[in-house]
C-alpha positions as semicolon CSV with decimal commas, in nm:
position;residue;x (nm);y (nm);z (nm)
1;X;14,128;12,030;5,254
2;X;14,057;11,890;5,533
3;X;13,713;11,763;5,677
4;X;13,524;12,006;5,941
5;X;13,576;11,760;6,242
6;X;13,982;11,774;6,192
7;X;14,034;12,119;6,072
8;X;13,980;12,315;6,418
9;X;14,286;12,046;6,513
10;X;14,515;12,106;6,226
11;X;14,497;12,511;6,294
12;X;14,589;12,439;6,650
13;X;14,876;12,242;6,527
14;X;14,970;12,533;6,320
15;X;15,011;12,797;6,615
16;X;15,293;12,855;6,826
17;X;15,038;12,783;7,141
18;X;15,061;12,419;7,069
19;X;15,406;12,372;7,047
20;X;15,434;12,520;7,407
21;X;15,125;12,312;7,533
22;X;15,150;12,141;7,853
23;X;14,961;11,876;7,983
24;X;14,697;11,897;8,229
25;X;14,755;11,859;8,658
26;X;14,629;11,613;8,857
27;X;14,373;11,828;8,971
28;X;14,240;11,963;8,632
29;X;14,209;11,619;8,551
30;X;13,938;11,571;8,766
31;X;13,730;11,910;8,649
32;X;13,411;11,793;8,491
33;X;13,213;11,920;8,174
34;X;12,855;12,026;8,162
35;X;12,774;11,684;8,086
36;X;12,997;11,530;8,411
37;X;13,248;11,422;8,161
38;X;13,659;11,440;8,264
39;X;13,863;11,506;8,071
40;X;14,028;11,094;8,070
41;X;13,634;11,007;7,981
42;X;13,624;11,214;7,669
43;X;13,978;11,072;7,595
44;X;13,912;10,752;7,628
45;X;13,610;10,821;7,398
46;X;13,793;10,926;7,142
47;X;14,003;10,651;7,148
48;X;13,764;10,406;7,119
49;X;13,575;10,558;6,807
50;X;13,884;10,689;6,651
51;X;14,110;10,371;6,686
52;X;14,445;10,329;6,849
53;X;14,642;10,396;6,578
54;X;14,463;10,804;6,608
55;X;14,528;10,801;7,035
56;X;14,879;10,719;6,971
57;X;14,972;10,998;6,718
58;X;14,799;11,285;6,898
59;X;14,837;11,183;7,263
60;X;15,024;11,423;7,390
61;X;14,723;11,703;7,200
62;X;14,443;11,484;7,356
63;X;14,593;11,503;7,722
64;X;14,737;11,854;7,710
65;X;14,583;12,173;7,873
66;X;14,562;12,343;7,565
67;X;14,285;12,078;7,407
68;X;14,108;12,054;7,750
69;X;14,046;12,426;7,761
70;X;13,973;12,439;7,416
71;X;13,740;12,197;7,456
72;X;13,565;12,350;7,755
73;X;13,506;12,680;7,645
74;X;13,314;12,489;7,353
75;X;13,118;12,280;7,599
76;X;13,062;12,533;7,829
């Protein structure tokens, strides 16, 4: 079992909406959270507490549209 900060990830991982994710435009890029937060900030946040070794094997999840609005409707 996983622990509750990973799980929400591994279910995405598990859908067929992830394996047709796409990564955010340009333009989305620059859309801000409640807290003025981009969507590169939060990124880069997470790699820095998670380590590189994390960034590089979920990328692609961290930087697609599908985490971003996931992410939003949370913060939102």
């Amino acid at each position: 079992m996983s622990c509750p900060k990973h799980r929400e990830l591994e279910e995405a991982l598990n859908t067929e909406r992830y394996k047709a994710f796409k990564p955010t435009t340009a333009e989305e890029r620059l859309e801000r959270d409640c807290f003025g937060n981009t969507q590169a900030d939060l990124v880069a946040k997470i790699r820095e507490e998670e380590g590189e070794e994390y960034y590089q094997k979920w990328k692609h999840w961290l930087w697609s549209r599908f985490a971003w609005e996931d992410y939003m409707r949370v913060a939102g």
